[in-house]
N, C-alpha and C positions, 0 to 999 in steps of 0.2 A: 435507555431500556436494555441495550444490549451490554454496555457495561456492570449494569444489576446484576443481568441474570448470569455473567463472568465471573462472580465472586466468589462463588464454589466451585466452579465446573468451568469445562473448558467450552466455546463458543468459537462453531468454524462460518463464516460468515463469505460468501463468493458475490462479488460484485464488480461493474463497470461504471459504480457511480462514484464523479469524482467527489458530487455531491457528499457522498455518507465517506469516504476517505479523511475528508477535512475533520471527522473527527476524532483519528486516530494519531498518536505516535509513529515513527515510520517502523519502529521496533517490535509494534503491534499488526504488523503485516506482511502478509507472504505474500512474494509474486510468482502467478506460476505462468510459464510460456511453453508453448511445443516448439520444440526445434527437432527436426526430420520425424522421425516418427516415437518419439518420447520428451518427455515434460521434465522442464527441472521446474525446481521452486529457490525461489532466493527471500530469503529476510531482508528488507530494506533496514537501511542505519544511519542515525543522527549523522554519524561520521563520516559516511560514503556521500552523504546530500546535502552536507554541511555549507556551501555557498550556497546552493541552489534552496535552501531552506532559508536562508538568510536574506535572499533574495526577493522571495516570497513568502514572507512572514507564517515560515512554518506551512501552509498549506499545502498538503500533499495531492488538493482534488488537484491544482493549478500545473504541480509534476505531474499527477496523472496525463491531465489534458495534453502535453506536452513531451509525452513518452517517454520522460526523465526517468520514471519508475520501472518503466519496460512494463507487459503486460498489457498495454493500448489492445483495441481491437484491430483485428488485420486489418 
């Protein structure tokens, strides 16, 4: 659903579920954290999670769960 409606337009999508992750690319996601009193955001990448992808057959909910991604809940 959310891929469809990407095809034209851009789709900002905020989540904690590792569940709906798993079905992304890591290229296809921002991570945003607050550190002191401002937010960065980082692009995750094949290249930066490249064992830990391989490790875990690509699934990124399983990095989520596992704070690999950064962005866990506090």
């Amino acid at each position: 659903l959310i891929r469809g409606a990407a095809t034209d337009r851009q789709i900002v999508v905020a989540t904690q579920s590792a569940r709906l992750l798993r079905e992304f690319a890591p290229e296809d996601v921002l991570v945003v954290e607050k550190q002191d009193d401002a937010s960065t955001i980082t692009r995750l990448s094949s290249d930066d999670l490249g064992g830990w992808l391989e490790d875990y057959d690509g699934d990124l909910g399983v990095l989520f769960d596992r704070n690999v991604t950064g962005g866990a809940p506090a």
